[in-house]
N, C-alpha and C positions, 0 to 999 in steps of 0.2 A: 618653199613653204610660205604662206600669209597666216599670218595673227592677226586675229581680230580683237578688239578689245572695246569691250559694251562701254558706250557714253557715259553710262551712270557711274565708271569707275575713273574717268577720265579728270576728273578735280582730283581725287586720292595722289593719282601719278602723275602728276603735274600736266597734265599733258595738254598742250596749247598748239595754236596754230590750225586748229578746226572748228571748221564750223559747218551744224547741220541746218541746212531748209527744213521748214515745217513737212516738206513730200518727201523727204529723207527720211525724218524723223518719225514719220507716218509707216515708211516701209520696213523698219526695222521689227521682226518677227522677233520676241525672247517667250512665246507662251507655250515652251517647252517642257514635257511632265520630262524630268529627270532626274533619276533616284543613284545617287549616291552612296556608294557600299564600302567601306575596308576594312579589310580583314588584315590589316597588317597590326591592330595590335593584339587581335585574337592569335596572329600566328605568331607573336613576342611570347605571349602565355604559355603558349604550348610548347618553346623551344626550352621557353626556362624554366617549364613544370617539368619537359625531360631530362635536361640536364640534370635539377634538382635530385629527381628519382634517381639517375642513373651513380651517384656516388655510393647506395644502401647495395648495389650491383659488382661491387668493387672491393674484393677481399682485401683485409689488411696482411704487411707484409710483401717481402720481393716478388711472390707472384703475383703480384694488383699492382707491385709499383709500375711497370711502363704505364700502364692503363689510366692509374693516378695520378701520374704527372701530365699526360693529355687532357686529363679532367680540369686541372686544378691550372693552366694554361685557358683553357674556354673559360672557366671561370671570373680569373682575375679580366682576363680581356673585357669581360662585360661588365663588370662591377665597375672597374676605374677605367671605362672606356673615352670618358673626355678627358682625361687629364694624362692616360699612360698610352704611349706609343710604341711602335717596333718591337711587340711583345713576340720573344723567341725562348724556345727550350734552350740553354749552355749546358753541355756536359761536365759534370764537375772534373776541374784541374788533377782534384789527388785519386779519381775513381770513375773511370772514362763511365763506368754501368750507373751513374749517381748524375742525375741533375737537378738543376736548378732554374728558375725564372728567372730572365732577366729586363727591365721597361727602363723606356727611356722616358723622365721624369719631364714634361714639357710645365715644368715651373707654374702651373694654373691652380685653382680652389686651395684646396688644402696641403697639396704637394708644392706649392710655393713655399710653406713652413719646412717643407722637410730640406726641398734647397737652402734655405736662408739658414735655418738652425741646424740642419747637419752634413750639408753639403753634399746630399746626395743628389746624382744629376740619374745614375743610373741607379735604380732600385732592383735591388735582391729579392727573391720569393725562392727560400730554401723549401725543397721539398721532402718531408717525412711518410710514406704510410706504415705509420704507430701513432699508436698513440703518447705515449712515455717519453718525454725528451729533457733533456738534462745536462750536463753541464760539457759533455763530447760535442754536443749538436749545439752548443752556443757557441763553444771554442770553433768549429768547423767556422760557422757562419761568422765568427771575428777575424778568422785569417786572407776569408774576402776583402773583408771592407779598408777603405783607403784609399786615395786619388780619386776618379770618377765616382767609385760605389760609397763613398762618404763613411758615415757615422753611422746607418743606421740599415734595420733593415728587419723580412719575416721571414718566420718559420712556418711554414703548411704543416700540418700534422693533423691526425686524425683521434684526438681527441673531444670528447666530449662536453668537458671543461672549458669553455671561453677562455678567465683569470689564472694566473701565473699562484699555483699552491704555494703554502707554507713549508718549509722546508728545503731542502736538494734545487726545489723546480725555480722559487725564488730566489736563493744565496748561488744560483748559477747567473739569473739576470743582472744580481747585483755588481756581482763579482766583474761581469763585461763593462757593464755601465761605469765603474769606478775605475774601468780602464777608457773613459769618455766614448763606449758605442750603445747605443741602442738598439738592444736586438728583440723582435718582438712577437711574443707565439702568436699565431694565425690559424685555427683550427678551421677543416675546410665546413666545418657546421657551422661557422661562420660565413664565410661563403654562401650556403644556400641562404643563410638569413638575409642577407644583402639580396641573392637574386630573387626572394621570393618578395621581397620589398619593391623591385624593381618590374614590378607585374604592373605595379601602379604607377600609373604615368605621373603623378605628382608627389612621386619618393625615388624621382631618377637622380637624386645627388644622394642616393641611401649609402654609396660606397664610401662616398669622399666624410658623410659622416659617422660613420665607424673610426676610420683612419682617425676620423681627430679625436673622438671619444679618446681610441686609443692612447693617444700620446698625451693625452693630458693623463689617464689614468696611470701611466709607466712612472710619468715623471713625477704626478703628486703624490702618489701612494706608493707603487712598488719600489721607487729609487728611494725611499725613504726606509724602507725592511714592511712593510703594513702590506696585509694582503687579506679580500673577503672569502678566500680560497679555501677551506682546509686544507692541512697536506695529504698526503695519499690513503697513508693509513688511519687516521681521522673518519676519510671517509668509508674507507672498509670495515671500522668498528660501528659507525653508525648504523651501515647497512647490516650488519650484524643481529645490533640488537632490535632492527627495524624490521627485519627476517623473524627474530622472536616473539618480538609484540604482536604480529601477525596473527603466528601458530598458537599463539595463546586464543 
């Protein structure tokens, strides 16, 4: 193979040790019409507009779980794809039909905090298709962590809710937290938020700034009992009388 490399670029890359004659210089032909085309970030859009879609595709419950935990694997892969490596499905230890996500934390952006502050090298991505998770599904996820998997770690689920409710949903976080882990719910409508952010090429750290939202919101507010959540049944009287205002 020869490389050519046009003179005009030839100060940028240092490059010495030639020299053209004015008939050299004369010969050199660039009045080339050439149009330039890609489609590679048209075809980013399309991947993460069907990913996106394909989770509303995916019943909740053990028959959408295999499907959900492939889902929610392509996912995380592309949200923290500069900073999470060796992303693999692990079969849960107590329920060989139950997994989990497992990444290898390469200490960079905001995962350098999670190493420094909770010493996780390998990061947890528990996976739920429910919505409802509460105080079995924090204890599952506390009896990972330790050694490699640190202090911390999420839960996927398939809630609607972002925030950690008042009631059952928070006094389950606390409860871990005050046993020093931080475990942290992860709804995969979170997920699409991140990849639907990541359409634009100048929101490609969309993932690494969730994470940190996250963790400041756990530690200043939920480890404190405070949450903007209502709890569950809160929000079912609301919808309630918001159903009758309606009908009126």
């Amino acid at each position: 193979d020869v490389l050519m490399i046009h003179p005009c670029y030839w100060p940028a890359l240092s490059i010495s040790g030639f020299e053209l004659t004015q008939g050299e210089a004369e010969e050199i032909y660039d009045e080339y019409e050439i149009a330039i085309e890609s489609q590679s970030g048209e075809q980013r859009k399309k991947i993460l507009g069907q990913l996106m879609s394909e989770l509303n595709s995916i019943p909740e419950g053990p028959s959408g779980a295999p499907q959900f935990e492939v889902w929610c694997k392509k996912a995380v892969e592309i949200a923290f794809s500069k900073h999470l490596t060796n992303i693999e499905l692990r079969p849960n230890v107590n329920a060989t039909q139950r997994r989990d996500i497992v990444a290898t934390n390469q200490g960079s952006g905001v995962w350098r905090r999670v190493v420094d502050d909770y010493k996780t090298r390998q990061v947890i991505f528990e996976v739920k298709n429910y919505a409802n998770i509460g105080v079995d599904e924090f204890r599952q996820v506390f009896g990972y962590l330790g050694r490699e998997y640190g202090d911390l770690a999420f839960i996927i689920c398939r809630d609607a809710e972002f925030g950690l409710r008042k009631g059952a949903e928070l006094d389950a976080f606390r409860e871990f937290y005050n046993k020093g882990k931080l475990i942290i719910k992860f709804p995969a409508q979170q997920l699409v938020t991140i990849l639907s952010k990541l359409r634009s090429p100048e929101k490609v750290d969309a993932g690494e700034l969730a994470v940190e939202r996250l963790l400041d919101v756990y530690v200043r507010m939920y480890a404190a009992g405070q949450s903007d959540v209502a709890s569950s049944n809160q929000t079912r009287r609301r919808d309630r009388k918001g159903s009758g205002r309606s009908g009126r």
